[in-house]
Biopython code that builds the backbone (N, CA, C, O; Angstrom):
import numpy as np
from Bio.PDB.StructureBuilder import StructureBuilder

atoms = [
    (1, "UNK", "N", (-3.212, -1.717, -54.275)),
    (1, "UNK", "CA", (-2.128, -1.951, -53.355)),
    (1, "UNK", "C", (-2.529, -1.619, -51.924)),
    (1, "UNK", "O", (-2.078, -2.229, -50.955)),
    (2, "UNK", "N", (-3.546, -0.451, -51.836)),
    (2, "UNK", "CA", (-3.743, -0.290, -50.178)),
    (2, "UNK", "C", (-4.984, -1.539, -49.554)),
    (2, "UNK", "O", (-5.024, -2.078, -48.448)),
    (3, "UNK", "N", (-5.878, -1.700, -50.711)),
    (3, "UNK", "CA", (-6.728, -2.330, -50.489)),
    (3, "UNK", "C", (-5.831, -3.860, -49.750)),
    (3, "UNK", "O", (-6.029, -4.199, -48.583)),
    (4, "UNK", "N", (-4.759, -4.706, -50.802)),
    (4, "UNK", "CA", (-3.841, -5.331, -50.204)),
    (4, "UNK", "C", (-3.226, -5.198, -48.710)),
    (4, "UNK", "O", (-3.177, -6.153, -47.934)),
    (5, "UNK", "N", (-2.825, -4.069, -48.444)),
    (5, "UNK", "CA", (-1.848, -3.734, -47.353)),
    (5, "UNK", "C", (-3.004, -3.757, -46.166)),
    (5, "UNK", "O", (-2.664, -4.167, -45.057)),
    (6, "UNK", "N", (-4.343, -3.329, -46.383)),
    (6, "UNK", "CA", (-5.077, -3.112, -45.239)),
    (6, "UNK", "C", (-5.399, -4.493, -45.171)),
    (6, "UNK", "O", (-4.877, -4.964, -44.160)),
    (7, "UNK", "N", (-6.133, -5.477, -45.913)),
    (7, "UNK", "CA", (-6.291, -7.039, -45.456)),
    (7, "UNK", "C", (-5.213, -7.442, -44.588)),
    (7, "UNK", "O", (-5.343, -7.711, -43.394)),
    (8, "UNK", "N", (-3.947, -7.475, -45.373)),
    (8, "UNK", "CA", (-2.685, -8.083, -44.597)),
    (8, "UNK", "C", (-2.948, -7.670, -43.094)),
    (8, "UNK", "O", (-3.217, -8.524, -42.250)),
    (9, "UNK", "N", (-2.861, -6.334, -42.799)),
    (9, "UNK", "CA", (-3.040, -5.540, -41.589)),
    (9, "UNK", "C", (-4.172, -6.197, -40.746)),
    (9, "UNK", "O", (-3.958, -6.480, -39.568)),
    (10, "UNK", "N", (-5.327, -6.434, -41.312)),
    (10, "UNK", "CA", (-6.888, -6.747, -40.749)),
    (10, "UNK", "C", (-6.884, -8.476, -40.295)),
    (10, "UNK", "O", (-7.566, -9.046, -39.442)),
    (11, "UNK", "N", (-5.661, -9.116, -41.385)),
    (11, "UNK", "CA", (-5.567, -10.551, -41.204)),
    (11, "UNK", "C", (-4.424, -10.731, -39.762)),
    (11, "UNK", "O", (-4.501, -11.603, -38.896)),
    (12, "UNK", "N", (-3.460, -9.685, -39.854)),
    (12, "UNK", "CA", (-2.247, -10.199, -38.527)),
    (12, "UNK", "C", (-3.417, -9.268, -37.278)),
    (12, "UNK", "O", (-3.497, -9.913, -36.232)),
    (13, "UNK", "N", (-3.950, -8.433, -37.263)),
    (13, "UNK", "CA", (-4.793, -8.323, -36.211)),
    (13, "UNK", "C", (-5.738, -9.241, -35.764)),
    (13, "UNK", "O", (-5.870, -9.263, -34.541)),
    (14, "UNK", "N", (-6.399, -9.968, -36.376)),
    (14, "UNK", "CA", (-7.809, -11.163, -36.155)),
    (14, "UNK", "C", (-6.653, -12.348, -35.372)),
    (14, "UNK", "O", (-6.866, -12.909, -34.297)),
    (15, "UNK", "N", (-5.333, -12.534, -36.303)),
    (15, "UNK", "CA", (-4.874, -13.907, -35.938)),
    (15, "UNK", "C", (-3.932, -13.309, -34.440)),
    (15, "UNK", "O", (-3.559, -14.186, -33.661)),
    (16, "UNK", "N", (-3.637, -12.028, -34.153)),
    (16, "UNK", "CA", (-2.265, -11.714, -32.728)),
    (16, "UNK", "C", (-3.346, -11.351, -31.923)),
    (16, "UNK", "O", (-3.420, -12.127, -30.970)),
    (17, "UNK", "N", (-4.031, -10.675, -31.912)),
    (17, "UNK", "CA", (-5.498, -9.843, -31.152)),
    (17, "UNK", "C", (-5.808, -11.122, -30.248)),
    (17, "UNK", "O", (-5.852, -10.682, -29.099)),
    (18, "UNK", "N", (-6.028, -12.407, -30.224)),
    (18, "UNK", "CA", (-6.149, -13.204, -29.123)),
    (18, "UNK", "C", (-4.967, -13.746, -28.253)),
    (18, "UNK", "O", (-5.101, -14.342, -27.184)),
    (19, "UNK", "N", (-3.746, -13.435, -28.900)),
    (19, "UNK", "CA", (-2.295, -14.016, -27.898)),
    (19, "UNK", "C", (-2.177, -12.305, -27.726)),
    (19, "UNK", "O", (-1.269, -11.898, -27.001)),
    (20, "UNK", "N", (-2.786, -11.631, -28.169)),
    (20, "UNK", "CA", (-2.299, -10.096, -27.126)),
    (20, "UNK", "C", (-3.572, -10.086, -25.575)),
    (20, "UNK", "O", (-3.228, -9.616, -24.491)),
    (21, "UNK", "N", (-4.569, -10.514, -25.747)),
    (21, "UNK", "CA", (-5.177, -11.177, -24.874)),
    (21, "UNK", "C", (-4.433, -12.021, -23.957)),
    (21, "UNK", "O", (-3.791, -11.493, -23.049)),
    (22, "UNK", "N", (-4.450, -12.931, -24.064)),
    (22, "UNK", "CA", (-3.536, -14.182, -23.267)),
    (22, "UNK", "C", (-2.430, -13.180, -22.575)),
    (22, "UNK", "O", (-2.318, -13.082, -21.353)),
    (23, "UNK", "N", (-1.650, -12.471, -23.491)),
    (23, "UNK", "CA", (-0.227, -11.968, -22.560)),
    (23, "UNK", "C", (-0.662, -11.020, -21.212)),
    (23, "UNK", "O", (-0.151, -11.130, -20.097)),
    (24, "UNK", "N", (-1.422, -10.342, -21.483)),
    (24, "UNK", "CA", (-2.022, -9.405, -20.654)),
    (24, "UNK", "C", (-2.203, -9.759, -19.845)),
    (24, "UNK", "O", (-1.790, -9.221, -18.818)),
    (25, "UNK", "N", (-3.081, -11.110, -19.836)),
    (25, "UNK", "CA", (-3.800, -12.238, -18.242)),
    (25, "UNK", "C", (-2.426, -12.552, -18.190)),
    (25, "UNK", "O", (-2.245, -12.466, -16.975)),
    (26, "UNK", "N", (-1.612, -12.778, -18.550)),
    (26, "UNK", "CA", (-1.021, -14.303, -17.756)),
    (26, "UNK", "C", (-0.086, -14.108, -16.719)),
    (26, "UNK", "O", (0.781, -14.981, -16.713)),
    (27, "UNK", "N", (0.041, -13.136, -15.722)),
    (27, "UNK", "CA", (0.437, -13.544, -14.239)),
    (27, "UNK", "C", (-0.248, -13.894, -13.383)),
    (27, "UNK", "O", (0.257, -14.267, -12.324)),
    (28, "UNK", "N", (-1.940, -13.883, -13.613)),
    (28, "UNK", "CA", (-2.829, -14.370, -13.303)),
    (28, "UNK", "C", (-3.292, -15.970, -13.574)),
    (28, "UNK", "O", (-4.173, -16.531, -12.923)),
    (29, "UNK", "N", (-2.619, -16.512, -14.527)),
    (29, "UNK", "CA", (-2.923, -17.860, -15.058)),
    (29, "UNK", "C", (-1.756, -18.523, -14.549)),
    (29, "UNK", "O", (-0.629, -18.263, -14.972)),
    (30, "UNK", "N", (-2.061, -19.629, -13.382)),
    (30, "UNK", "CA", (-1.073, -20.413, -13.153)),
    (30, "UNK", "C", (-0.123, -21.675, -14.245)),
    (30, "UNK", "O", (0.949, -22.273, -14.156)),
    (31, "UNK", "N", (-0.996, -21.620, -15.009)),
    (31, "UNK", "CA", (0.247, -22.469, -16.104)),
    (31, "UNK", "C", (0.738, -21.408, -16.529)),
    (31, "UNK", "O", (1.848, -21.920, -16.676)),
    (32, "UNK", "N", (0.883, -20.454, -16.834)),
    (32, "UNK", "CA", (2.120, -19.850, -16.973)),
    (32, "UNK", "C", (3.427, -19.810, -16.539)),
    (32, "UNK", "O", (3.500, -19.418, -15.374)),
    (33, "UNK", "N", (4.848, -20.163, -17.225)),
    (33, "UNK", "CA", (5.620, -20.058, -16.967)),
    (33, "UNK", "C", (6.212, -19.601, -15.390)),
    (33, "UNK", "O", (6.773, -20.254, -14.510)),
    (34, "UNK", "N", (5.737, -17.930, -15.509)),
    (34, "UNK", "CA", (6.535, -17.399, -14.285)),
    (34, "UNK", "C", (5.886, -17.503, -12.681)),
    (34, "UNK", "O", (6.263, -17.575, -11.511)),
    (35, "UNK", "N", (4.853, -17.466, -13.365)),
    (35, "UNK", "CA", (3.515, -18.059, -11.695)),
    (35, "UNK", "C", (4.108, -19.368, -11.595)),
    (35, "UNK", "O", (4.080, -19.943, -10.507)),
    (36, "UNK", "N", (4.528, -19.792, -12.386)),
    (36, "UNK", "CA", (4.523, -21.770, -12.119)),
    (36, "UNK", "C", (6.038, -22.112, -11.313)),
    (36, "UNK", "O", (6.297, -23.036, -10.542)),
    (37, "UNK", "N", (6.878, -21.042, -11.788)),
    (37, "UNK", "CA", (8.581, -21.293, -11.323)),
    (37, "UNK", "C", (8.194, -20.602, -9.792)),
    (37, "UNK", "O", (8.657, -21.205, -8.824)),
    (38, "UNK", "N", (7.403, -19.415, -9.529)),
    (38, "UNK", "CA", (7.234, -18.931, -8.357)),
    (38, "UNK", "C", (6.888, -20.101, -6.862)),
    (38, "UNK", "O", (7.557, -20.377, -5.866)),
    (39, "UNK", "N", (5.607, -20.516, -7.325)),
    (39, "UNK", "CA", (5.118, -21.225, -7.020)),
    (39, "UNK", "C", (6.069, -22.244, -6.795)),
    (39, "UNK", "O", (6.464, -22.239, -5.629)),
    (40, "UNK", "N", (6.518, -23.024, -7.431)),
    (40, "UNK", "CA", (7.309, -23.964, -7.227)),
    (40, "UNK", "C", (8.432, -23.993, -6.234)),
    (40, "UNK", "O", (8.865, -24.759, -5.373)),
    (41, "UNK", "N", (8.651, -23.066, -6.632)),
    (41, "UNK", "CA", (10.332, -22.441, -5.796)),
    (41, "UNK", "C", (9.753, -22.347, -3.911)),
    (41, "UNK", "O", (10.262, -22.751, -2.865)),
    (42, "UNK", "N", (8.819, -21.803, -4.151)),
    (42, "UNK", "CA", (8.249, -21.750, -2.806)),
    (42, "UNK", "C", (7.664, -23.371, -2.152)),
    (42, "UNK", "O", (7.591, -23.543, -0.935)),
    (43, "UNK", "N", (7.366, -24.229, -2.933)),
    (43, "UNK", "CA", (6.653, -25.776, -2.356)),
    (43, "UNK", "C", (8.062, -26.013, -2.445)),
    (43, "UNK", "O", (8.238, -26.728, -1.458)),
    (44, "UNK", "N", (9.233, -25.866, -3.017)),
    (44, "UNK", "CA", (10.699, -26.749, -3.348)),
    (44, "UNK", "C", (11.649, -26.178, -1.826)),
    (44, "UNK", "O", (12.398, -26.921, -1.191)),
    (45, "UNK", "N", (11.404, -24.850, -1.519)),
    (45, "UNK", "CA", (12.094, -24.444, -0.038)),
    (45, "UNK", "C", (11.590, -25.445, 0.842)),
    (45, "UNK", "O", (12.067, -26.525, 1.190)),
    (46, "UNK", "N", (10.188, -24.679, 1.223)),
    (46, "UNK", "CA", (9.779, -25.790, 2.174)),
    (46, "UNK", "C", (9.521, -27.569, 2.706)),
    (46, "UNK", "O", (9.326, -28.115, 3.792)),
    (47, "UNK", "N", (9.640, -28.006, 1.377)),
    (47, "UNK", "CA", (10.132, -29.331, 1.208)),
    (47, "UNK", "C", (11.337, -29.349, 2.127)),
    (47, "UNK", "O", (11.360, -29.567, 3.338)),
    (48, "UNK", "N", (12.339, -29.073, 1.296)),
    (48, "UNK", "CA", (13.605, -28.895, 1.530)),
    (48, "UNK", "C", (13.587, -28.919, 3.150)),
    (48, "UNK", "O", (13.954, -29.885, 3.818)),
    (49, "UNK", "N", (13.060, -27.599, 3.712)),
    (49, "UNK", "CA", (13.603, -27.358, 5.323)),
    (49, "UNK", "C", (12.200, -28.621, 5.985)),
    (49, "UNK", "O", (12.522, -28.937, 7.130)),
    (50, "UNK", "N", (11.320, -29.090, 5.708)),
    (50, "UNK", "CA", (10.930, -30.261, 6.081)),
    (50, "UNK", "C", (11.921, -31.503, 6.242)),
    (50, "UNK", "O", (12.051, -32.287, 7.182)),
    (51, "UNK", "N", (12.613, -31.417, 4.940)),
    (51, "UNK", "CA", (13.644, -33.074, 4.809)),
    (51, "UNK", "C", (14.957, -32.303, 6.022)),
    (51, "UNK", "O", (15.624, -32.943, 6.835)),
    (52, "UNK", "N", (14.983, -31.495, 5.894)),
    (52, "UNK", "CA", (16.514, -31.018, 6.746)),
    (52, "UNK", "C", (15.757, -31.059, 8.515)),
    (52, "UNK", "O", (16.503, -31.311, 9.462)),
    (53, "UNK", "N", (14.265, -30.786, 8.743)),
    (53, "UNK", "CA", (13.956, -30.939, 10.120)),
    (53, "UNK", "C", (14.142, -32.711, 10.580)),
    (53, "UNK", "O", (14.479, -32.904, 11.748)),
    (54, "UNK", "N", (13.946, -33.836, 9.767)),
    (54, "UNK", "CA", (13.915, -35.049, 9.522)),
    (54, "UNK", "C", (12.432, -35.066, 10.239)),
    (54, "UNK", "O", (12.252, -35.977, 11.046)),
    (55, "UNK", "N", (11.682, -34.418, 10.081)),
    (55, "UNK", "CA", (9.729, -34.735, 10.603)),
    (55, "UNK", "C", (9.522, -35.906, 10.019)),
    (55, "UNK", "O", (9.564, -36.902, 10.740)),
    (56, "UNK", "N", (9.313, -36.026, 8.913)),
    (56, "UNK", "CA", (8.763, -37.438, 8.431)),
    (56, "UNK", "C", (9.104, -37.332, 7.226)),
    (56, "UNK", "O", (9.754, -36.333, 6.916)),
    (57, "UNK", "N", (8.810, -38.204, 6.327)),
    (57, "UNK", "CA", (9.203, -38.705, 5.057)),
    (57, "UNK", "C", (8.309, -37.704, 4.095)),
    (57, "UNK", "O", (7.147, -37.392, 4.356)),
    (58, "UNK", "N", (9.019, -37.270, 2.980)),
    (58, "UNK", "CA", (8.056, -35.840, 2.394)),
    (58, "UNK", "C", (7.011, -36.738, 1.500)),
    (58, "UNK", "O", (6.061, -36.216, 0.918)),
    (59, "UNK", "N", (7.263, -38.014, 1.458)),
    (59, "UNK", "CA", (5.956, -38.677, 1.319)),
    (59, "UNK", "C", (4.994, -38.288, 1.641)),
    (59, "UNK", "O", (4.107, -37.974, 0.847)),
    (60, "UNK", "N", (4.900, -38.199, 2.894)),
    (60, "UNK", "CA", (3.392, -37.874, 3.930)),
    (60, "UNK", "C", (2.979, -36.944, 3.752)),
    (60, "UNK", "O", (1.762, -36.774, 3.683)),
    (61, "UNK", "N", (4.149, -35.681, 3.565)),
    (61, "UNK", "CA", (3.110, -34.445, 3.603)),
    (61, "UNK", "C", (4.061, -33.696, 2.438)),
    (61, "UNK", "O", (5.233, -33.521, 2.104)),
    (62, "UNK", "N", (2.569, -33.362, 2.043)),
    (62, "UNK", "CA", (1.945, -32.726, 0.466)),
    (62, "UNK", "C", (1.867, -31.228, 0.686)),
    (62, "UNK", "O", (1.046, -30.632, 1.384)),
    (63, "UNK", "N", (2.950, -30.676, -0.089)),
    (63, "UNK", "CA", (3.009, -29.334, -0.203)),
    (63, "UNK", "C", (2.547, -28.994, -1.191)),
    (63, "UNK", "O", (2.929, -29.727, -2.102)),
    (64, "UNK", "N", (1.405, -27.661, -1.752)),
    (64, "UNK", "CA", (0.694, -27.092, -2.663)),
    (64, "UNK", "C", (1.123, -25.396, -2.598)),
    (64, "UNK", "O", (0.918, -24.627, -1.659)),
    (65, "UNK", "N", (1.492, -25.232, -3.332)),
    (65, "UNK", "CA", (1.349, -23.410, -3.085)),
    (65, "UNK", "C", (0.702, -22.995, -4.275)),
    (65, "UNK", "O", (1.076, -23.449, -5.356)),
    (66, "UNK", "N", (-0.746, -21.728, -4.149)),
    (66, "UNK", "CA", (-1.013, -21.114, -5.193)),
    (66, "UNK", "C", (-0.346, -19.875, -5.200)),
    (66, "UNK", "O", (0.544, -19.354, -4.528)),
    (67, "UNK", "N", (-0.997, -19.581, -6.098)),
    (67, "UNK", "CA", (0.322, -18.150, -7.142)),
    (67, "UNK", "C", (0.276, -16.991, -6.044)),
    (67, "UNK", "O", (1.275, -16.294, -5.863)),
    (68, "UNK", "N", (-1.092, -16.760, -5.192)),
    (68, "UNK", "CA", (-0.744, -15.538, -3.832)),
    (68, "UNK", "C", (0.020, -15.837, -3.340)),
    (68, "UNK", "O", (0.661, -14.813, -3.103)),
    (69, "UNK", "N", (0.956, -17.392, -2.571)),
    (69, "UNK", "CA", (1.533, -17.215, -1.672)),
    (69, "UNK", "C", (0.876, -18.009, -0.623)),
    (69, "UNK", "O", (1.415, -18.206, 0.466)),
    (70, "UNK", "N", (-0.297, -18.473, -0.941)),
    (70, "UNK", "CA", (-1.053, -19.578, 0.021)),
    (70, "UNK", "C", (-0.160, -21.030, -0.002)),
    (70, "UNK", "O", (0.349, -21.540, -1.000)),
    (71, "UNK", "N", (-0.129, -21.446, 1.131)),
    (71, "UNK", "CA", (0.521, -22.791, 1.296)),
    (71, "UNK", "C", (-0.594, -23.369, 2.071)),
    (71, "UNK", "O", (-1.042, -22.995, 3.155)),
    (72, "UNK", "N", (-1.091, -24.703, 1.047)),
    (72, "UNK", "CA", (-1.595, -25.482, 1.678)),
    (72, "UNK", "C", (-1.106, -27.030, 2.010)),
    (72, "UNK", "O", (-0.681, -27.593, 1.002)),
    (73, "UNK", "N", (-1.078, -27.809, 3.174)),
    (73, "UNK", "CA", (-0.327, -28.703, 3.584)),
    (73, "UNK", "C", (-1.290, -29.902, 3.903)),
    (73, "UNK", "O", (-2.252, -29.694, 4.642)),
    (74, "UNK", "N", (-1.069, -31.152, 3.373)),
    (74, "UNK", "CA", (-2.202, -32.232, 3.213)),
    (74, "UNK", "C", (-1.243, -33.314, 3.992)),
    (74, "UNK", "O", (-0.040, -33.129, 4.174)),
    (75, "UNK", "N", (-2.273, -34.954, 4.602)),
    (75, "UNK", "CA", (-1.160, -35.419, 4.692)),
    (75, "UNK", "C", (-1.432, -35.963, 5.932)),
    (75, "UNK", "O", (-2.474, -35.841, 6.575)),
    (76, "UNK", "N", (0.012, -36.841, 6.363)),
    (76, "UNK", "CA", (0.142, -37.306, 7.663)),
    (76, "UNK", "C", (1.406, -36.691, 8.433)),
    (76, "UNK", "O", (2.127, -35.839, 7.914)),
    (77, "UNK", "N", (1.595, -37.178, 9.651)),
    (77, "UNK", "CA", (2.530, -36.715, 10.527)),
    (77, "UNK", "C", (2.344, -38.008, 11.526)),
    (77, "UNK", "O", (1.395, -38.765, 11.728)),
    (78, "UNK", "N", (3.690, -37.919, 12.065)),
    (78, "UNK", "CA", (3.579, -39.201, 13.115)),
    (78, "UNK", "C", (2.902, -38.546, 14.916)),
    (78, "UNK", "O", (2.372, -39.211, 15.806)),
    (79, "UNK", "N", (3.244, -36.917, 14.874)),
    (79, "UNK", "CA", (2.447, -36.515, 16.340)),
    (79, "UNK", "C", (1.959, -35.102, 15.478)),
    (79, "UNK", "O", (1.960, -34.701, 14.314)),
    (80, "UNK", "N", (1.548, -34.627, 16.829)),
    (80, "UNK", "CA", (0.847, -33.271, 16.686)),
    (80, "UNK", "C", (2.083, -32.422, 16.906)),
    (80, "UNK", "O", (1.870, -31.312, 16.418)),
    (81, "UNK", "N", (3.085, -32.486, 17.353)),
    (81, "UNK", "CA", (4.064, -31.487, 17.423)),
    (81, "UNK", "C", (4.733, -31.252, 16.466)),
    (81, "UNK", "O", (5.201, -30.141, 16.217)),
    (82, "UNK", "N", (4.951, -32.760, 15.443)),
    (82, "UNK", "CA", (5.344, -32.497, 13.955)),
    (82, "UNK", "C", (4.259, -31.906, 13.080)),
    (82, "UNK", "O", (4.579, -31.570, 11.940)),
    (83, "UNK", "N", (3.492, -31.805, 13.331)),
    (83, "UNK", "CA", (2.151, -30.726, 12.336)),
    (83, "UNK", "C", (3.051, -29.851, 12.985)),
    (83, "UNK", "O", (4.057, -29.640, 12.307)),
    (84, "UNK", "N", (3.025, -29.349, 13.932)),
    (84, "UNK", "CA", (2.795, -27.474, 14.495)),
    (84, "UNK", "C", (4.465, -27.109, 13.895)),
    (84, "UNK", "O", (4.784, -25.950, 13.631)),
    (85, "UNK", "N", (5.394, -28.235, 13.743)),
    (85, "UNK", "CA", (6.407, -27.644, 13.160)),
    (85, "UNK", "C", (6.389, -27.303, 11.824)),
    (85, "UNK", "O", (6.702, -26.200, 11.375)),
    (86, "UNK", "N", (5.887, -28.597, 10.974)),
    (86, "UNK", "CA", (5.920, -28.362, 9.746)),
    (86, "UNK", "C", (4.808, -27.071, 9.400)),
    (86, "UNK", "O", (4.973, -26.295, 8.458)),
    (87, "UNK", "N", (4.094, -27.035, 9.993)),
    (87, "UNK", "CA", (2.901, -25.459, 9.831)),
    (87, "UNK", "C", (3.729, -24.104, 10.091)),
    (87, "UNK", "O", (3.588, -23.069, 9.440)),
    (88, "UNK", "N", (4.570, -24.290, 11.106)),
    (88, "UNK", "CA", (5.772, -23.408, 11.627)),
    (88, "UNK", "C", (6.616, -22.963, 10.490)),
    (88, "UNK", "O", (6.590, -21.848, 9.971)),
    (89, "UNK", "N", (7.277, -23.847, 10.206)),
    (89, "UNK", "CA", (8.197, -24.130, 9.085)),
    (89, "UNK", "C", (7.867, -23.236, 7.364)),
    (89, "UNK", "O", (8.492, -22.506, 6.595)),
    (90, "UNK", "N", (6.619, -23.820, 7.447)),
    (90, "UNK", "CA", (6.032, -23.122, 6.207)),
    (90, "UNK", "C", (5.312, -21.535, 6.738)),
    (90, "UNK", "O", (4.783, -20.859, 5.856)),
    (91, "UNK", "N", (5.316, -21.257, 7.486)),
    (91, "UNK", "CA", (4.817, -20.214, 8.102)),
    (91, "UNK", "C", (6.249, -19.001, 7.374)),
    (91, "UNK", "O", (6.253, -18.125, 6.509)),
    (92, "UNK", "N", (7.243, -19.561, 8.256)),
    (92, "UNK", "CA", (8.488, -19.022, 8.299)),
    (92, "UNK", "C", (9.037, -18.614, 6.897)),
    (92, "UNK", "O", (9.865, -17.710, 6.783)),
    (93, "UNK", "N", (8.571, -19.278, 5.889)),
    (93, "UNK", "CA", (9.392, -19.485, 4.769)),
    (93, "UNK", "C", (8.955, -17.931, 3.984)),
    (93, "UNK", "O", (7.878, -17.336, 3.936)),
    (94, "UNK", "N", (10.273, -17.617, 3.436)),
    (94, "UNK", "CA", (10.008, -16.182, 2.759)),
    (94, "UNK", "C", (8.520, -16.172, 1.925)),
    (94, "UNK", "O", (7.719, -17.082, 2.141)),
    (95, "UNK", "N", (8.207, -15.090, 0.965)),
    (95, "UNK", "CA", (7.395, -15.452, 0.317)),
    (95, "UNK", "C", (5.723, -15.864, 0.559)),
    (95, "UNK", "O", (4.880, -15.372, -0.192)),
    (96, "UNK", "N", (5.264, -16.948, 1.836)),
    (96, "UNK", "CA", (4.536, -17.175, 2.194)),
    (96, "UNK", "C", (3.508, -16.136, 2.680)),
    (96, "UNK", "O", (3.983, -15.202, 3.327)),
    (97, "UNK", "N", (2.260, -16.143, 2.487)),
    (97, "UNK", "CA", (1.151, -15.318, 2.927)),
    (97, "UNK", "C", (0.566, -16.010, 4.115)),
    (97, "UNK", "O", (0.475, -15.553, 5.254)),
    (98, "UNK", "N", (0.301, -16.815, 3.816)),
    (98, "UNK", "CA", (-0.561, -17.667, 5.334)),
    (98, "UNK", "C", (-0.247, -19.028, 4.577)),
    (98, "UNK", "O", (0.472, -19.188, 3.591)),
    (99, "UNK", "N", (-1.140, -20.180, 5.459)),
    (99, "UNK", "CA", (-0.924, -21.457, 5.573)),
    (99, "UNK", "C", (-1.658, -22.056, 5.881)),
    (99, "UNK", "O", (-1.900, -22.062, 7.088)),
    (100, "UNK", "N", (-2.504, -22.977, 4.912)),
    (100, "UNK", "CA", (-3.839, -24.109, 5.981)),
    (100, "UNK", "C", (-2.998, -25.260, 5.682)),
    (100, "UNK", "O", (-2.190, -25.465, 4.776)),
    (101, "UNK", "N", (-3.613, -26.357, 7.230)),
    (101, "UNK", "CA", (-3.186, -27.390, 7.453)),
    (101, "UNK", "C", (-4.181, -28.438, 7.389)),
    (101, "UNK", "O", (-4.997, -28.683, 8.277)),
    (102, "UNK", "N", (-4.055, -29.082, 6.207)),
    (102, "UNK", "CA", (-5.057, -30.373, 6.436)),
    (102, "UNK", "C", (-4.275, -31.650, 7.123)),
    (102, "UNK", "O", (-4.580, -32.829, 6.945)),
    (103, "UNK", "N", (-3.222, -31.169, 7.932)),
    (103, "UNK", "CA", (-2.471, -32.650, 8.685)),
    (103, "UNK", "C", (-2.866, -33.251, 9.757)),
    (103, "UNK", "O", (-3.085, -32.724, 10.848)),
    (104, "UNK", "N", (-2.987, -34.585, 9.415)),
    (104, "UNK", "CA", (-3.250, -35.809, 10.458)),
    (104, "UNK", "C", (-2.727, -36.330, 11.249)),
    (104, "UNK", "O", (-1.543, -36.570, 11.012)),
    (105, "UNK", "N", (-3.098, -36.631, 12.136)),
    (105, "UNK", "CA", (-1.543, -37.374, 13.093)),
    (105, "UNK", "C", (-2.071, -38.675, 12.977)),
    (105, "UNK", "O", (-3.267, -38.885, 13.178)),
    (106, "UNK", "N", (-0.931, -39.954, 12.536)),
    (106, "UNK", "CA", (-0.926, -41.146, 12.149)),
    (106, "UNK", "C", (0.181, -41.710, 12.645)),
    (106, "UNK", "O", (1.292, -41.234, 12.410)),
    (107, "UNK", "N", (0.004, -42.749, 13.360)),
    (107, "UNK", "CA", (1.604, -43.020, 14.289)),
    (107, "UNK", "C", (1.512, -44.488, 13.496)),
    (107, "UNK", "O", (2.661, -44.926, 13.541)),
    (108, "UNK", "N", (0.807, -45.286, 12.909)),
    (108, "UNK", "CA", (1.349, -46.263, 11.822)),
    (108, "UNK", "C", (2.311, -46.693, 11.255)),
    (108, "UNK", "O", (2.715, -47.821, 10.969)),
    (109, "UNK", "N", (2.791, -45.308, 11.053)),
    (109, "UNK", "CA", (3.294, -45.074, 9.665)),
    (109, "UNK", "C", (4.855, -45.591, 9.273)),
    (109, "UNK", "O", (5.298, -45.413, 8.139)),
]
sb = StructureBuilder()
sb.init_structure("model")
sb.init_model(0)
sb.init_chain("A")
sb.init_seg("    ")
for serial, (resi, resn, name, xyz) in enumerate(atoms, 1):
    if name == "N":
        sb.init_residue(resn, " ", resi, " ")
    sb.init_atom(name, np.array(xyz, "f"), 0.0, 1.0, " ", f" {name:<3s}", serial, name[0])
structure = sb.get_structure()
């Protein structure tokens, strides 16, 4: 019977022992759930106060945030004063650590 009870024991350790792994990392792993709603919530503000400045169409510019708090911004703009806002903008936004701007000015558009 112990010989029994210790396998059982030796078998739920081999098979949980790698998702007790996983739990440990995962505010560090961006597919995770709560990094992923963070993250999000933060690209979903600044969207937001982009469409409420009326800068340009949120087409153009591509909001990314990783799990620190980095906002990175890709993309077009119709001048250079709409970059320095929308860089502004995301600057401002709670949450945020810093901000790179890969924006273009494209009057095309």
């Amino acid at each position: 019977m112990k010989t029994k009870f210790a396998t059982t024991l030796l078998m739920i350790g081999t098979l949980l022992g790698p998702l007790a792994a996983l739990a440990v990392d995962s505010d560090s792993d961006r597919s995770h759930p709560k990094a992923f709603v963070k993250d999000s919530a933060i690209t979903t503000e600044i969207k937001s106060k982009l469409a409420a400045e009326h800068l340009t169409s949120l087409g153009r510019i591509h909001v990314d945030t990783d799990l620190d708090g980095v906002v990175w911004l890709s993309g077009t703009a119709r001048t250079q004063e709409a970059i320095e806002k929308a860089v502004s903008i995301a600057r401002a936004t709670e949450h945020v650590k810093s901000v790179h701007s890969d924006l273009t000015v494209r009057k095309d558009d």
